[in-house]
BAFI-3210 file (N, C-alpha, C; in Angstrom, 3 decimals, decimal comma, padded with zeros to 6 digits):
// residues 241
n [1|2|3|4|5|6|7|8|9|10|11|12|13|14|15|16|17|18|19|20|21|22|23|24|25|26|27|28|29|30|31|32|33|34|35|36|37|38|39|40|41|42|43|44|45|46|47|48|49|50|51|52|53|54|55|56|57|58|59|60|61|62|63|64|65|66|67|68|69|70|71|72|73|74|75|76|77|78|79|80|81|82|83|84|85|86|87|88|89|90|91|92|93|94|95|96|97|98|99|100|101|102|103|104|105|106|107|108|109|110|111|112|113|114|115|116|117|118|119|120|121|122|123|124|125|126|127|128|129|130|131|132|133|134|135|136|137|138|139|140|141|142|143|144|145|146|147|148|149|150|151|152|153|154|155|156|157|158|159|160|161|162|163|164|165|166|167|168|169|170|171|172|173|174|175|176|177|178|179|180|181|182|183|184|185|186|187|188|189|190|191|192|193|194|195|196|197|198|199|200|201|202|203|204|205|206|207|208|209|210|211|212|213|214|215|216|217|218|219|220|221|222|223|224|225|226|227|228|229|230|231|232|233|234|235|236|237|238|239|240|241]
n.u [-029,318|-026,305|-023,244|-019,609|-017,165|-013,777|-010,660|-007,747|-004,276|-001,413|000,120|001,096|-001,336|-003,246|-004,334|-006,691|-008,209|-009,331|-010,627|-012,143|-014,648|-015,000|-015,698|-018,085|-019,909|-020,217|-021,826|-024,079|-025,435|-024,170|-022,238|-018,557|-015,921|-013,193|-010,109|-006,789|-003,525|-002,175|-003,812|-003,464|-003,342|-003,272|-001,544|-001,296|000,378|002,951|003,987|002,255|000,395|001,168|003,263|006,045|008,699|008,365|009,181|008,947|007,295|005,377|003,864|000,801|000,569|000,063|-002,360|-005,164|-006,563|-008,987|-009,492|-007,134|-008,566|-010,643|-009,277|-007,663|-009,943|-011,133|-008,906|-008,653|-011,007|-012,710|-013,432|-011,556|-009,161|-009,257|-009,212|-009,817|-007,792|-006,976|-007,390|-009,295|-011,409|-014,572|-016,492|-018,934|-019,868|-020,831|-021,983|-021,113|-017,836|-014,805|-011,652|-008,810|-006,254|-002,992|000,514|002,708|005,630|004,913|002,331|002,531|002,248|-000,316|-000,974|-000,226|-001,512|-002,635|-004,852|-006,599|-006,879|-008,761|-010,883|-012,099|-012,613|-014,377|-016,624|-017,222|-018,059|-020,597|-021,724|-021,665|-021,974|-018,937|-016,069|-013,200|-010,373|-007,397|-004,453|-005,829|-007,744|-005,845|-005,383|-007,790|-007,851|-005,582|-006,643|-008,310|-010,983|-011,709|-011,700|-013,037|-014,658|-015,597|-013,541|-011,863|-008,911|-006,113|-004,113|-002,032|-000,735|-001,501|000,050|002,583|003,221|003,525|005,663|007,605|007,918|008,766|010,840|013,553|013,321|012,331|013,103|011,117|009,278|006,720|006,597|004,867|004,965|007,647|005,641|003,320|-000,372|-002,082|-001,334|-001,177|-003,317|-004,981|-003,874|-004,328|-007,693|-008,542|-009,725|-012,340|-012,755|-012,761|-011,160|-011,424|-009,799|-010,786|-011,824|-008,951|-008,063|-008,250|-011,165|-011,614|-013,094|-015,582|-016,889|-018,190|-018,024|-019,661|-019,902|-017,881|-016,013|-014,261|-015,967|-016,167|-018,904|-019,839|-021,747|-022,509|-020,098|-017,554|-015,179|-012,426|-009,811|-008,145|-007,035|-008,742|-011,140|-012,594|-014,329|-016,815|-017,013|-017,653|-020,145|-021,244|-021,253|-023,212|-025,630|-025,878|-025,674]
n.v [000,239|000,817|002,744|002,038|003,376|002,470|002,525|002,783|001,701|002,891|000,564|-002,457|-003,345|-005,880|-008,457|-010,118|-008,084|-006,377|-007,629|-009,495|-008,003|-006,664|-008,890|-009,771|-007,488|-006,618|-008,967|-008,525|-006,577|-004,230|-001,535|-000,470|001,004|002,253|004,010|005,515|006,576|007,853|007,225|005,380|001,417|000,015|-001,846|-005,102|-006,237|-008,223|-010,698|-011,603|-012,345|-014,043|-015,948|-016,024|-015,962|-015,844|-017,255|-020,859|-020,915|-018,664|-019,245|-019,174|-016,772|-015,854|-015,158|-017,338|-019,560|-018,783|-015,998|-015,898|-016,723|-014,688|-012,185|-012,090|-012,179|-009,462|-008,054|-008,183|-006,881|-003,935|-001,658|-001,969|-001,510|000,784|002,891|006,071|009,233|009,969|012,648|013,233|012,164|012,221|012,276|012,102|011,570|008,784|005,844|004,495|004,196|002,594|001,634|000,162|-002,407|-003,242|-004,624|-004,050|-001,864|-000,045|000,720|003,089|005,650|006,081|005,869|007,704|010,194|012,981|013,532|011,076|011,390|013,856|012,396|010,636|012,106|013,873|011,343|010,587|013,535|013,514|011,279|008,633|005,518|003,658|001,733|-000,153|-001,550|-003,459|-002,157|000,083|001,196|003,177|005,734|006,845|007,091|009,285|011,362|012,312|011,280|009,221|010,199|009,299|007,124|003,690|001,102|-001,438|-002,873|-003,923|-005,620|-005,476|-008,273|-009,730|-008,308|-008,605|-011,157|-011,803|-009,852|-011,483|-014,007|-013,251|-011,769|-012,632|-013,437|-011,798|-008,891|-006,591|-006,269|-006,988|-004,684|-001,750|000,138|001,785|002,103|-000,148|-001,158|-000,953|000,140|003,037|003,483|003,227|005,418|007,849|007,807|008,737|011,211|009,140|007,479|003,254|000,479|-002,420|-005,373|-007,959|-011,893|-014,104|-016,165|-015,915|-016,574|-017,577|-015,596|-016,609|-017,453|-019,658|-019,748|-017,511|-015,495|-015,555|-013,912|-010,890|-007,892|-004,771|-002,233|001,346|003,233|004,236|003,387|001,056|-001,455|-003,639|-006,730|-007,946|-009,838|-012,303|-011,806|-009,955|-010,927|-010,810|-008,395|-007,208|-008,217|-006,823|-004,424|-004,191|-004,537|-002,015|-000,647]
n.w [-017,694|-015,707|-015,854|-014,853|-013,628|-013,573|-012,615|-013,210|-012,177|-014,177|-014,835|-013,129|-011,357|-009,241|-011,401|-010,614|-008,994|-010,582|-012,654|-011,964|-010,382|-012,816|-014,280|-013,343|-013,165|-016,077|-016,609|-015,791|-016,925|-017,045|-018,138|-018,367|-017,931|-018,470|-016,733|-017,543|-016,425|-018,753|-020,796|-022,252|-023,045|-020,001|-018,005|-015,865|-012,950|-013,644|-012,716|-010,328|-012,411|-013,875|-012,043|-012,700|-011,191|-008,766|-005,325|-004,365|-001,986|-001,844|-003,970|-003,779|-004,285|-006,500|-009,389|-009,405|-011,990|-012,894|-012,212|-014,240|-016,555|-016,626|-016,267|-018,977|-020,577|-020,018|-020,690|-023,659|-024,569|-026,096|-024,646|-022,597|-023,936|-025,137|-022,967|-021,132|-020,225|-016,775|-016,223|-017,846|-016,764|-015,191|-012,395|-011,917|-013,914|-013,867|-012,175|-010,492|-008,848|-008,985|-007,407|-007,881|-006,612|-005,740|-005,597|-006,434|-007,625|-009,260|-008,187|-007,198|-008,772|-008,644|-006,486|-005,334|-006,987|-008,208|-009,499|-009,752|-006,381|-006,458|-007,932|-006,277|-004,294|-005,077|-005,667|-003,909|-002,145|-003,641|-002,796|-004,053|-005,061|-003,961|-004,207|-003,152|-003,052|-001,060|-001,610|-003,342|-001,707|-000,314|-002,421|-001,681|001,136|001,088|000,078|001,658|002,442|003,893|006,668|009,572|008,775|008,340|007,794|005,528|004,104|002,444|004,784|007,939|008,569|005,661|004,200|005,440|005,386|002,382|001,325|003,295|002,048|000,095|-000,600|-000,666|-003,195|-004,965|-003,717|-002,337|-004,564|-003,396|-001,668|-001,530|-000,063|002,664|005,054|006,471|004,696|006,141|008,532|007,592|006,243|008,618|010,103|008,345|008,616|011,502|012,958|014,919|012,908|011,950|011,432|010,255|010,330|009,635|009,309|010,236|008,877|005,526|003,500|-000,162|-002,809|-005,638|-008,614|-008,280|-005,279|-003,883|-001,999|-000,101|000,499|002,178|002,779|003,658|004,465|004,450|004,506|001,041|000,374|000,332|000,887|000,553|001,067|-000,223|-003,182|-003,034|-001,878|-003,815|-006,149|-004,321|-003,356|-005,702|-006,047|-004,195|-004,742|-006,950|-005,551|-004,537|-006,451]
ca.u [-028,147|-025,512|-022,238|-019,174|-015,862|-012,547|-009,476|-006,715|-003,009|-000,598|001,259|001,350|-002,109|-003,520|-005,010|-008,028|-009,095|-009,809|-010,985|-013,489|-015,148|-015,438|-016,764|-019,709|-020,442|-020,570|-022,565|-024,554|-025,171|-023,822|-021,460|-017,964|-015,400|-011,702|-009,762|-005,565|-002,768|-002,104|-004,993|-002,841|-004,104|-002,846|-000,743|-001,275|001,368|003,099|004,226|000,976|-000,656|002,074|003,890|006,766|009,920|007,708|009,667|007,969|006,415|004,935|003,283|000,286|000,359|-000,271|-003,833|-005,957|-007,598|-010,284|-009,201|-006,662|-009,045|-011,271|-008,194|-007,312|-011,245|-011,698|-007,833|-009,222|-012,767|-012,417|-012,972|-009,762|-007,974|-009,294|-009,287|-009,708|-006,821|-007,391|-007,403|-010,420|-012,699|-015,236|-016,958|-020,178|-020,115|-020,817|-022,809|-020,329|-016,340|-013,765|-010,468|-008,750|-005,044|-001,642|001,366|004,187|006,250|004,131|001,162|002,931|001,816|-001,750|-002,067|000,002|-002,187|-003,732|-006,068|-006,679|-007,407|-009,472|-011,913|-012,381|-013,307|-015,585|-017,810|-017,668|-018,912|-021,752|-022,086|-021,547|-021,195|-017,532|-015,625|-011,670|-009,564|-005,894|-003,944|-006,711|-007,910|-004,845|-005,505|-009,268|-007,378|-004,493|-007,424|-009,047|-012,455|-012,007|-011,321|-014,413|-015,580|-015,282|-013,142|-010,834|-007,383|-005,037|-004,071|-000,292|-000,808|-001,327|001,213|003,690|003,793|003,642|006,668|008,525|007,886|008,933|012,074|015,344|013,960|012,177|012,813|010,518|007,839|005,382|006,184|004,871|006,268|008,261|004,468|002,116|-001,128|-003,327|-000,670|-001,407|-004,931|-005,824|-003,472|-005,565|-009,215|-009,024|-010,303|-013,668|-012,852|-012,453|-010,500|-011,867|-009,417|-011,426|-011,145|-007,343|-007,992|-009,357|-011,746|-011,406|-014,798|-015,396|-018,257|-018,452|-017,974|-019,608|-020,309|-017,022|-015,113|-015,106|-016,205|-016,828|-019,864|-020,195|-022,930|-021,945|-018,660|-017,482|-013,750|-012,123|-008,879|-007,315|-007,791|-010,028|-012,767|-013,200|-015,643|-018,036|-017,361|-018,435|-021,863|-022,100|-021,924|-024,447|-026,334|-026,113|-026,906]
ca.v [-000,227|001,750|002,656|002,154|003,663|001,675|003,499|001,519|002,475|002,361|-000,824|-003,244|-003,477|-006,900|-008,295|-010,396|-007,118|-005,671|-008,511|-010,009|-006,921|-006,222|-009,996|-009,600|-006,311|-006,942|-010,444|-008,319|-005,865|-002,689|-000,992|-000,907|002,096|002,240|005,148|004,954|007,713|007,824|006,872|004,046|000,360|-000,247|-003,784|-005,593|-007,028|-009,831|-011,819|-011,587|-013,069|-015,439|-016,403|-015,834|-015,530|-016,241|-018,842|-022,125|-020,759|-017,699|-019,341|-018,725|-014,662|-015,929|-015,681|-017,844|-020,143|-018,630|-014,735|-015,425|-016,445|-013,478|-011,041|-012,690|-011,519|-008,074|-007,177|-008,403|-005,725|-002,769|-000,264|-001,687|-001,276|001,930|003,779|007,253|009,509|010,355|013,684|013,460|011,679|013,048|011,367|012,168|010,115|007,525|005,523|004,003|004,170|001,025|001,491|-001,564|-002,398|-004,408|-004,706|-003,865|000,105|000,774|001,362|004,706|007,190|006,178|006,322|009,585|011,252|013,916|013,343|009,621|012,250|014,630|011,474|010,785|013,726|014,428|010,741|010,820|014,274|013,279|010,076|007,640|004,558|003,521|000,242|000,091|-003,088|-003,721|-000,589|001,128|002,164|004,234|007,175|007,104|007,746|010,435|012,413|012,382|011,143|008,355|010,289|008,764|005,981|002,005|000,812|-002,149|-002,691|-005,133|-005,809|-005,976|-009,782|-010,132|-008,002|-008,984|-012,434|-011,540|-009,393|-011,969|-014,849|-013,199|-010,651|-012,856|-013,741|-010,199|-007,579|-004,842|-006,007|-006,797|-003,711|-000,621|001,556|001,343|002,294|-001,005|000,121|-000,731|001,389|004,237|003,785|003,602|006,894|008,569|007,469|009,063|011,026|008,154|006,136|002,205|-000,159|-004,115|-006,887|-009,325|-013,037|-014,118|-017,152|-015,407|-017,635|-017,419|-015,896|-016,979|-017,408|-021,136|-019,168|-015,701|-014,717|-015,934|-012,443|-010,099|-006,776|-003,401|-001,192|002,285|003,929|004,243|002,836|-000,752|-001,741|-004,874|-006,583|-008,892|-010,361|-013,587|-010,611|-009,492|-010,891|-010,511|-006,959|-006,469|-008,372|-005,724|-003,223|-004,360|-004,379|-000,212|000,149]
ca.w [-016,976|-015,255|-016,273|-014,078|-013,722|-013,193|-012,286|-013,367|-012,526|-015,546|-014,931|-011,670|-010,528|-009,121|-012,396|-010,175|-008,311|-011,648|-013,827|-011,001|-010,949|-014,287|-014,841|-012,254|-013,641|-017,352|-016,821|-015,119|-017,755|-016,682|-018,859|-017,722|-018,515|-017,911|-017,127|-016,603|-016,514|-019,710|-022,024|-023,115|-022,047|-018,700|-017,715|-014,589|-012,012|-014,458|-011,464|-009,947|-013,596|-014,324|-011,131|-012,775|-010,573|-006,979|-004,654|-004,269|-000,827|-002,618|-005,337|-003,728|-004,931|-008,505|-009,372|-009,592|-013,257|-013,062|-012,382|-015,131|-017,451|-016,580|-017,627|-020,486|-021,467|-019,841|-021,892|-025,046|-024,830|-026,565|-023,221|-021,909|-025,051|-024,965|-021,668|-021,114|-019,372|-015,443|-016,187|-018,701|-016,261|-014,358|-011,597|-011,927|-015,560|-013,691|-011,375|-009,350|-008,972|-008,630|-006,854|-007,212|-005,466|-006,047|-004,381|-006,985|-007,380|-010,117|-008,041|-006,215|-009,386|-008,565|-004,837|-004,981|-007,771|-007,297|-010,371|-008,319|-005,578|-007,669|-008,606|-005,227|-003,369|-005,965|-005,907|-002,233|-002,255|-004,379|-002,462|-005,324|-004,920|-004,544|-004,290|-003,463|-002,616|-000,739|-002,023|-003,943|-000,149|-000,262|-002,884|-000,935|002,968|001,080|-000,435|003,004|002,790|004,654|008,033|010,375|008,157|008,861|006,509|005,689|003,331|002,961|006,109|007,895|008,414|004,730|003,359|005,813|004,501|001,341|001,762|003,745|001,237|-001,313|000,342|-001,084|-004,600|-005,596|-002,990|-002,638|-004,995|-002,747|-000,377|-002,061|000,508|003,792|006,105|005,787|003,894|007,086|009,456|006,933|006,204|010,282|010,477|007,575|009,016|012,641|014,421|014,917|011,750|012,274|010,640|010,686|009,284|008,842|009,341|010,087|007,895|004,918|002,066|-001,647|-003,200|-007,032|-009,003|-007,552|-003,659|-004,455|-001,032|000,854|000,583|003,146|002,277|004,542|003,924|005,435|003,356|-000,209|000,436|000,045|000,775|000,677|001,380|-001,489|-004,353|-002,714|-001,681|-005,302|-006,046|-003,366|-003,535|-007,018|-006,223|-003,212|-005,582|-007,054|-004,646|-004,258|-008,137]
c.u [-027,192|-023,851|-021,136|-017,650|-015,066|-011,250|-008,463|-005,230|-002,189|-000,341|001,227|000,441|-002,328|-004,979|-006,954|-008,956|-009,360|-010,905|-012,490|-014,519|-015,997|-016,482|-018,020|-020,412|-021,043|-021,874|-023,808|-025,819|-025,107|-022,360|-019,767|-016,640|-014,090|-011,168|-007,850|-004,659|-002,899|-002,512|-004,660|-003,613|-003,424|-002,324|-001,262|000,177|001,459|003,290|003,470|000,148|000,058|002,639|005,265|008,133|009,570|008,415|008,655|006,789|005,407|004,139|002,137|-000,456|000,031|-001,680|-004,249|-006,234|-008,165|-010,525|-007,994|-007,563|-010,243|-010,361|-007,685|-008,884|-011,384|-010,292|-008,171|-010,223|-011,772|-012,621|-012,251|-008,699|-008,109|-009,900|-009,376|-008,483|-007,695|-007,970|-008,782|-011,870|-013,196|-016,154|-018,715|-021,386|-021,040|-021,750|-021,904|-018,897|-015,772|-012,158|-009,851|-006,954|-003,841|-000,544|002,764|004,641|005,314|002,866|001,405|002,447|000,370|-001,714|-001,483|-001,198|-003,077|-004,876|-007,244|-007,948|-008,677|-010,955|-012,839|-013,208|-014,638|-016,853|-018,094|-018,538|-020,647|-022,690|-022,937|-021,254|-019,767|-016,995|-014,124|-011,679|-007,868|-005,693|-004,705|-007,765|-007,343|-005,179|-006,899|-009,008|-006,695|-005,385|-008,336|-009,924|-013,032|-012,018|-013,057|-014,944|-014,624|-014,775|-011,967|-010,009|-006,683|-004,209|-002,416|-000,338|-000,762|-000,081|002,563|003,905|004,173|005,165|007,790|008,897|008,789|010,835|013,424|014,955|013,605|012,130|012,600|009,184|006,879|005,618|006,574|006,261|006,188|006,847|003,655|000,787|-002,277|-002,944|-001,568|-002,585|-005,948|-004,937|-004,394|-006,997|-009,550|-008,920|-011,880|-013,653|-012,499|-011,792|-010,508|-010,896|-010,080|-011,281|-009,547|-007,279|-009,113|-010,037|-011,479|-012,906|-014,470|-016,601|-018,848|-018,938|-018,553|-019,639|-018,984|-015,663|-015,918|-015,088|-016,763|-017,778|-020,007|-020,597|-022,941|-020,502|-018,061|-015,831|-013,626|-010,631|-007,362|-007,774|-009,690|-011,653|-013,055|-014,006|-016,934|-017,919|-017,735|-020,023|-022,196|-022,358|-022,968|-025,691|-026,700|-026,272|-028,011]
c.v [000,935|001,347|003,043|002,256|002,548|002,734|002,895|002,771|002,097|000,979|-001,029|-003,710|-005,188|-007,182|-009,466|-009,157|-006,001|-006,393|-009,256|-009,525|-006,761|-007,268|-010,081|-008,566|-006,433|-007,706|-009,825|-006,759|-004,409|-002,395|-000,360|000,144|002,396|003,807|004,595|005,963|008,232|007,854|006,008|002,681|-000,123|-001,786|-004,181|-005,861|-008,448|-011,111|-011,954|-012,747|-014,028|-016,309|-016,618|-015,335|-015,776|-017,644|-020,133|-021,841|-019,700|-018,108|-019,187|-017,037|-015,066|-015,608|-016,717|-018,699|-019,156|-016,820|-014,539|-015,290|-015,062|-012,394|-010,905|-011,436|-010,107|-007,610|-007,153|-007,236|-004,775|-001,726|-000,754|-001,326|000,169|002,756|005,099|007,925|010,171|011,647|013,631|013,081|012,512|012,078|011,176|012,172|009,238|007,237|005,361|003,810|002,611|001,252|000,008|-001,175|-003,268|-004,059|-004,038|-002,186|000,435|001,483|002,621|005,766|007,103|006,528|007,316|010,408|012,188|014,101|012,456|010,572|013,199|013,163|010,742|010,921|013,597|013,326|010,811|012,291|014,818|012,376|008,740|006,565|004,105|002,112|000,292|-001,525|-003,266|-002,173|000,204|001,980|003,305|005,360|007,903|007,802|008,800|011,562|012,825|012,512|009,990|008,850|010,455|007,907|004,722|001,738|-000,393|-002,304|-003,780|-004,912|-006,249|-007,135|-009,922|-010,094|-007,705|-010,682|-012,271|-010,931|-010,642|-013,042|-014,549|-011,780|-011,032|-013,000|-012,419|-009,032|-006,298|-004,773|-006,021|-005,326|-002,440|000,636|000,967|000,878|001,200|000,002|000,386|000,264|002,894|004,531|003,944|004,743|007,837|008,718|008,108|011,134|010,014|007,879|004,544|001,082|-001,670|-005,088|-007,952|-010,855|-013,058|-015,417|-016,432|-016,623|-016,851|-016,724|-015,714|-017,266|-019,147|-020,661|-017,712|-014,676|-014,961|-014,556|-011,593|-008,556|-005,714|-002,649|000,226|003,533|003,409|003,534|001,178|-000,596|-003,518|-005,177|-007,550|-009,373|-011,576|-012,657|-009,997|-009,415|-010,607|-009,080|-006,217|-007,488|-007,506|-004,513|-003,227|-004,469|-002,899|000,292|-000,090]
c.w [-016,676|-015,716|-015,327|-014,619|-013,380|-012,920|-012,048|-012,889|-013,834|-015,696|-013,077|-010,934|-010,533|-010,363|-011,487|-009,685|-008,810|-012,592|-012,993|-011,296|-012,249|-014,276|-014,627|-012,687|-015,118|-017,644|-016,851|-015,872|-018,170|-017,891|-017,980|-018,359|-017,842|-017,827|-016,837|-016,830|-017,966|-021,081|-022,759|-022,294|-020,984|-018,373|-016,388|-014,083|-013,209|-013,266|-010,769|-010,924|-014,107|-013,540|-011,085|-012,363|-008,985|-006,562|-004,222|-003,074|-001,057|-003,860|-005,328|-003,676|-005,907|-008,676|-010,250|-011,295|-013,548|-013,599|-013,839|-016,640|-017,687|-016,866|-018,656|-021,469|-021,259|-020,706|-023,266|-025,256|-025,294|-025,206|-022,320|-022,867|-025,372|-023,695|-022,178|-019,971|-018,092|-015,345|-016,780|-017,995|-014,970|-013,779|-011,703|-013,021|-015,218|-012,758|-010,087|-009,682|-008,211|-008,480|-006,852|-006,916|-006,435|-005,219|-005,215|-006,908|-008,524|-009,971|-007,018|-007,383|-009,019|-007,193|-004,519|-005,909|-007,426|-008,447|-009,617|-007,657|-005,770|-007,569|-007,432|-004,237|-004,526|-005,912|-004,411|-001,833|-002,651|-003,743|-002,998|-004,516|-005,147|-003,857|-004,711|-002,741|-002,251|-001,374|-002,343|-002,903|-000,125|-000,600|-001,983|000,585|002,255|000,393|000,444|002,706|002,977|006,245|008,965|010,208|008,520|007,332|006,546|004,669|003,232|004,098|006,632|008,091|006,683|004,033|003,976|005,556|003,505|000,650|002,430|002,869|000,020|-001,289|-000,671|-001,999|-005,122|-004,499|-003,692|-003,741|-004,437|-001,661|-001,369|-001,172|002,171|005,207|005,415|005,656|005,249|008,118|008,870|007,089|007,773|010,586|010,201|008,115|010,473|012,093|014,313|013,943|012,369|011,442|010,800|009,496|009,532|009,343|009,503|008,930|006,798|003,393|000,781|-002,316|-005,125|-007,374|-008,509|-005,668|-003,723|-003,112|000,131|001,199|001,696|002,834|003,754|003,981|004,936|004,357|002,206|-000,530|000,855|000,151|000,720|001,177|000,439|-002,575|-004,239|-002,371|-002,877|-006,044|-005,934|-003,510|-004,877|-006,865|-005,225|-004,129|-006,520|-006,768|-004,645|-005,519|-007,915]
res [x|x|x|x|x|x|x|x|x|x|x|x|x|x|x|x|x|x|x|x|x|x|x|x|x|x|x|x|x|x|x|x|x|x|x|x|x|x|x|x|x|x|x|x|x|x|x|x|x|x|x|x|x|x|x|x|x|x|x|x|x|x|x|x|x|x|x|x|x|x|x|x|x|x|x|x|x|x|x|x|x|x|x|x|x|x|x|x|x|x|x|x|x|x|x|x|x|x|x|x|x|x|x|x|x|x|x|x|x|x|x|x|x|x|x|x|x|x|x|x|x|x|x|x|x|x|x|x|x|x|x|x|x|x|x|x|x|x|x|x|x|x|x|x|x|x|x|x|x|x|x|x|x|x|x|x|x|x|x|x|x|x|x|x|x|x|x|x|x|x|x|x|x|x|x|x|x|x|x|x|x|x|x|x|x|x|x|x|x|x|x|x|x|x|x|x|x|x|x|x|x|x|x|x|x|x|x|x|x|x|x|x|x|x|x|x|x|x|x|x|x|x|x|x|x|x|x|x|x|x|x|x|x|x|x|x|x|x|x|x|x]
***
């Protein structure tokens, strides 16, 4: 079995488009290896995993039953309780890398890093399998080695609702930064990169729906665009082990 990176940020990430992942992977029985700034165990987005403080119209950001009870289990394992620091990991550990995303300020030390960056360059170079989702696109376009490839992100339709829903009771959690991530990520990707959102009505995929996420492939490379594609993009990667 193969052993796969994660690349958590400290604090804020979306706890489904970590925990999905993992679940499909584990079941699956690949070995499953955290890394996060720090070498401490990394938090998710609470208002994401609780729904805690989201206005009644917003309550659909929460995740999911199903994704909570899948983080509940992947926080409990011992290789989330013990991560390794960014700095310590080396890409070519591994079989395959996992970018995953969220929406809150805590995920700006990751998609600036230049460790992030560093981890990167280096599986893409190798042409590792890799697997990002909504934000975790980001550090992948600012380390440029997305510029030419088909690739998709959370999308300004998404995370301009998301943003608007949510504006008067928590401004500014859902909007990392002022440039939406798909503006950015179709800046990053040219000259002849492409950028496909997807469905405008997007499905849920879950181990009941496994195939209803929409996922990009362009080689080695797998993107996605929210939590509901999570899923499906950890059985594509399975697919390329």
């Amino acid at each position: 079995m193969s052993r796969i990176l994660i690349i958590l940020p400290q604090t804020d990430f979306d706890p489904t488009e970590v925990a999905f992942p993992w679940l499909v992977w584990t079941r699956a029985g690949h070995e499953v290896v955290f890394a996060s700034e720090t070498g401490m165990p990394a938090a998710c987005d609470p208002v994401t995993l609780t729904g805690e403080g989201l206005p009644w119209l917003a309550r659909s950001l929460r995740a999911r039953e199903e994704a909570i009870a899948a983080y509940a289990a992947m926080a409990a394992h011992p290789a989330f309780m013990e991560p390794i620091r960014w700095d310590q990991a080396q890409a070519g550990d591994y079989a395959a890398l996992h970018f995953p995303g969220g929406h809150a300020p805590g995920m700006k030390s990751y998609c600036e890093s230049a460790e992030v960056h560093r981890l990167a360059r280096a599986a893409f170079a190798a042409d590792q399998p890799v697997s990002a989702v909504c934000h975790g696109v980001l550090p992948l376009a600012r380390a440029g080695v997305l510029a030419g490839k088909t690739t998709t992100a959370l999308t300004r339709i998404m995370e301009g609702v998301a943003v608007r829903l949510t504006r008067s009771a928590m401004p500014g959690h859902y909007q990392t930064y002022p440039e939406s991530v798909e503006n950015e990520v179709r800046r990053l990707i040219r000259p002849g990169g492409r950028f496909e959102t997807g469905p405008v009505l997007p499905r849920y995929a879950d181990a009941a729906h496994p195939q209803d996420g929409f996922v990009v492939q362009d080689g080695n490379y797998l993107s996605a665009r929210w939590p509901g594609d999570a899923w499906t993009l950890g059985l594509r990667l399975l697919d390329l082990l």
